[in-house]
N, C-alpha and C positions, 0 to 999 in steps of 0.2 A: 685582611679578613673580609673587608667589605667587597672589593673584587673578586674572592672567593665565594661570598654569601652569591654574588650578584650573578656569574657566571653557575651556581650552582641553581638558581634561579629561572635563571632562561632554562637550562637544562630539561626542567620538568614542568616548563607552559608551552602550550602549542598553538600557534594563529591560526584558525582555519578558515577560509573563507569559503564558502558553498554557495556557488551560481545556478542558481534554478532558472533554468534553460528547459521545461518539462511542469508540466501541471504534480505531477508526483511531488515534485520538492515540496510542496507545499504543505501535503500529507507529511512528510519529512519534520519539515519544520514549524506546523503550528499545531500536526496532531501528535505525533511521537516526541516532539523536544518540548511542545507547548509553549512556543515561541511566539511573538509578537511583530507586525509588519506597520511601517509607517510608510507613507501613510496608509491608515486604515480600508479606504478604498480600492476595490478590487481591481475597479478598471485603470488605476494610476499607471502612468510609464514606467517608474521604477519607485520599487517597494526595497525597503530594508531592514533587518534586527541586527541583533546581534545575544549573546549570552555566555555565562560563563559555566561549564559542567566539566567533573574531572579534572584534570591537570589543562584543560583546552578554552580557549577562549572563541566560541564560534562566531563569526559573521554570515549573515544570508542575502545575498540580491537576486532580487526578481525584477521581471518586469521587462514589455518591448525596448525600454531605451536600454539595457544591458546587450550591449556591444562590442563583439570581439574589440579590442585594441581602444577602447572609447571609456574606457573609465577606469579607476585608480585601482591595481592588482594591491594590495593591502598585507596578503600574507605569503608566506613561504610555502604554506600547504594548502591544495586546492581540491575540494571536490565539486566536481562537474555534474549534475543532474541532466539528463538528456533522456530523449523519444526515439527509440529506435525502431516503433514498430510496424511500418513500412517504408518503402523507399524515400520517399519525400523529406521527411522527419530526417533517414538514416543519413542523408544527403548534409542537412542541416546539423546534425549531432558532431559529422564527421568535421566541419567546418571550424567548431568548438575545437574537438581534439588535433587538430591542427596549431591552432592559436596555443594550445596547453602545451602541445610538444615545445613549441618556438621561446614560447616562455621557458620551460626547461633547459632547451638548448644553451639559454643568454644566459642563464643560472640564474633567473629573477625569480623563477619557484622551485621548493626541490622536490615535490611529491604529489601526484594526483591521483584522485580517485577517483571513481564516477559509480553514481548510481544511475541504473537503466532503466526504463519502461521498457521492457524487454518485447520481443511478436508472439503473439499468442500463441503462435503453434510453436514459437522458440529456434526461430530461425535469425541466430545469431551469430553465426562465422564470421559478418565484417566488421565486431569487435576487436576477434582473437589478436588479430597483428599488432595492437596497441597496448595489449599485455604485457608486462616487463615479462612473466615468463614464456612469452614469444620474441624476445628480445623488442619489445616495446616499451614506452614510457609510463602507464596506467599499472600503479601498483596494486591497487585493489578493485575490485568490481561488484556492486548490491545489485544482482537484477530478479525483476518479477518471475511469476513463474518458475514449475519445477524443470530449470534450465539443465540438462543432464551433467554438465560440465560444472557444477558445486561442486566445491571439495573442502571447505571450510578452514581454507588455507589464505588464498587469494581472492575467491569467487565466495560470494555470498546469496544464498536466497533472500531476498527480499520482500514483503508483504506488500500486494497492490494499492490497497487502502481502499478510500472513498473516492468518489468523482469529483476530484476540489474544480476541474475544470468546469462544470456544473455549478462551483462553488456550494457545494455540500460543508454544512459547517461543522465546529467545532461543537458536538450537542455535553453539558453539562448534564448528568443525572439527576435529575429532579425526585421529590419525596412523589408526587403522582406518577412521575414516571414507571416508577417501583412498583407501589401499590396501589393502584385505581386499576378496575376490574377494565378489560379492555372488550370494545365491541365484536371481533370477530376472529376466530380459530387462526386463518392463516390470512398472510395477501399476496397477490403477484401485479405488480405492475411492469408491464415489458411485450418486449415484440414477441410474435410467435414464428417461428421460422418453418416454412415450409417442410413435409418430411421430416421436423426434428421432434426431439422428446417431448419438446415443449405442446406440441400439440396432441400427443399423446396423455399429457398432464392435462390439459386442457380438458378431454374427449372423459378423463377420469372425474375430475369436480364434476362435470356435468352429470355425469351419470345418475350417481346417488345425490342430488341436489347439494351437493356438496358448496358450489361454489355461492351458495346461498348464505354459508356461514363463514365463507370468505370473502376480503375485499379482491376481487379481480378485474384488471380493469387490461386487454391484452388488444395491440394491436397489430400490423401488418407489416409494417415500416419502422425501421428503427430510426428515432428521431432524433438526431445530437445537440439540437437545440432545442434548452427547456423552456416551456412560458413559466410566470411568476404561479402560475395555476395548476400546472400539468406537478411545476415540485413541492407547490404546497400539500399537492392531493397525494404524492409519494409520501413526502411526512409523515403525513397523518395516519397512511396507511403502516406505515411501521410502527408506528406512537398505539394507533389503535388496535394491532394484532400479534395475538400470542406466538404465533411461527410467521417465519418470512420463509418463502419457495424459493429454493434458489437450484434452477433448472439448467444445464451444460447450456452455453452460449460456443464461441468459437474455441475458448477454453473454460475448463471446470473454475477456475476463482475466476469472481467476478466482484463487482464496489459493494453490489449488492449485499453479500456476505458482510462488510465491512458497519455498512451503513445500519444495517440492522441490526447489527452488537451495538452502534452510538447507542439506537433506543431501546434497548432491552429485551430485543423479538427476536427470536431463539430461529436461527438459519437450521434449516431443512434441506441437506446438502445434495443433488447426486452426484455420488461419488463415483464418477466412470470419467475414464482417461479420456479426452480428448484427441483429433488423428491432428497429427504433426509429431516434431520431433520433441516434443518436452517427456519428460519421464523420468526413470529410476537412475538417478547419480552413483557414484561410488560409496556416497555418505550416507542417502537414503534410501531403503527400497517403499515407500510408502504412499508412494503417487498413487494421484493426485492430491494439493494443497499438504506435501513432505514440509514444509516449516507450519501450517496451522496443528496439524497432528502430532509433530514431534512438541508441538509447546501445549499439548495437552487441550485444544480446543472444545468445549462440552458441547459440541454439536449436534444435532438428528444429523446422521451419512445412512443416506440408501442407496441402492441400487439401481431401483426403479419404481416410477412412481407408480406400482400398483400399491406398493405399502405403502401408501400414502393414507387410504381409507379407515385403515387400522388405527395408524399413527390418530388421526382425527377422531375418532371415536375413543381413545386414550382421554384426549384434550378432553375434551366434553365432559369426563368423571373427574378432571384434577378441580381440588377446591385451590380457591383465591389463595390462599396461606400458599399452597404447593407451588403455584404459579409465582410469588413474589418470594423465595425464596430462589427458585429457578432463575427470575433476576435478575435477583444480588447474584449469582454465581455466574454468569452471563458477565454482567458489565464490571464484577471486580476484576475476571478474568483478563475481559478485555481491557481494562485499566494497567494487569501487571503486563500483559502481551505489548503495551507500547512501550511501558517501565524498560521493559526487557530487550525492546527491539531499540531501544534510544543507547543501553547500556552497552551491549554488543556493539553499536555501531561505533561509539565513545572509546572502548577498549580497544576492538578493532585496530583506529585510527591510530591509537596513542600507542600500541605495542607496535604496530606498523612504519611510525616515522618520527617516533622520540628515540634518539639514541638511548644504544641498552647499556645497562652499567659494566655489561662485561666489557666494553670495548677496552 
């Protein structure tokens, strides 16, 4: 019986270990699993959790000293987190899945799966060949963006999250967060692109002195490294404004969206496709952001920022009460949207590489 118990046991736990190998993982693992990294320091060589959810037992490593072949492979089931989103990164992603295959080969793991930081414009065919259904080794795949190639089979949309490379944190909902009346309508902090919307948004705040009742703070250059000052002043701007701008960059989802559900400021979306290959899947026709709208996101989506002016003169009549009910529905949303994207990916996994009873 106890042989029996014992083997019926293993049956239904599953090892997983997840190598974040990608700044994403970390979104993965401390804002969607609400997982914890020792040690606590960001800039350590190598960081690790572990946790226990559903019939799975998850492990996390991060971190420069994680090196192919240089430290203890632990579980039988592996997902890989990786940066695919230009050559250099793909170069480097691809070096990983090499190391995963070989593992496979020896039988030292029986199953991988990778989540991707997918390219922006969704330029991802030097995945495909590592798909078991391409006769590859990668049984399942989460990537960013509305990748065309979702089918909700194999292939998963995934949410880009926050910029943890930035180290954007884990922000707690606070009682002022909610309710303290906030300084200004909207904000934008970010580059402005030459010929792009963005400065079309721009040309609009100015108009009607608009940007007078927003924090706007836009410059020339995109700059990927933060000072301690440039993201305190982001903070605050989302902490102290009822809508966040969130204007098409090289694609429509951007961290920004992300960052401003942490603090409760209501994303002002435009909703216009992007040029590259991302768009309408088999599963969804609803591109741009087809997994924030199929999970019911309570966003402002416009078209164009002439309705913006409207939109702002709205604000301006809503009382405090309207505005911290608006909120709450905001950040529990965004509370059940990771619940949910943690839940899926947990099931996922576990219908994927736990043997089924029918065998």
């Amino acid at each position: 019986m106890i042989k029996y118990a014992r083997s019926h046991l293993e049956q239904t736990s599953l090892r997983v270990q997840i190598w974040g190998k990608a700044a994403i993982g970390l979104y993965l693992w401390q804002h969607i699993f609400g997982g914890h990294l020792e040690p606590a320091d960001v800039t350590a060589q190598w960081r690790e959790g572990s946790q226990k959810a559903g019939k799975t037992y998850f492990s996390f490593l991060t971190g420069p000293s994680v090196v192919p072949g240089y430290f203890s492979v632990e579980a039988e089931h592996v997902v890989l987190v990786l940066n695919g989103r230009e050559p250099a990164k793909i170069a480097y992603a691809t070096q990983w899945l090499h190391y995963a295959q070989t593992l496979m080969e020896t039988r030292k793991i029986q199953h991988v799966a990778v989540v991707l930081l997918g390219n922006e414009q969704c330029n991802n065919a030097w995945i495909q060949p590592y798909l078991k259904r391409n006769g590859g080794f990668v049984h399942l795949l989460f990537v960013t963006y509305d990748y065309a190639f979702v089918n909700e089979e194999d292939i998963f949309q995934w949410p880009l999250g926050v910029a943890t490379y930035r180290s954007f944190p884990v922000v707690e909902p606070s009682w002022s967060m909610l309710r303290d009346p906030r300084s200004y309508l909207c904000n934008f902090l970010g580059t402005v692109y030459k010929n792009s919307s963005r400065e079309a948004l721009m040309e609009i705040l100015k108009q009607d002195g608009l940007d007078k009742l927003c924090w706007i703070a836009a410059r020339e250059q995109w700059q990927p490294q933060e000072t301690n000052e440039s993201f305190k002043n982001y903070q605050d701007a989302l902490l102290q404004s009822d809508l966040t701008l969130c204007p098409v960059g090289i694609n429509t989802e951007c961290y920004r969206i992300y960052e401003a559900c942490s603090y409760g400021s209501l994303p002002v979306i435009e909703d216009v496709m992007t040029p590259g290959v991302c768009g309408n899947s088999s599963m969804y026709h609803s591109a741009p952001l087809q997994l924030l709208k199929t999970m019911g996101a309570p966003f402002i989506f416009i078209k164009n920022w002439k309705e913006l002016p409207a939109i702002l003169e709205k604000e301006k009549k809503m009382s405090l009460e309207e505005k911290i009910q608006r909120r709450k529905k905001l950040l529990e949303w965004y509370r059940n949207f990771k619940a949910w994207m943690r839940q899926k990916f947990i099931n996922t996994l576990e219908n994927s590489f736990l043997p089924s009873d029918k065998g």
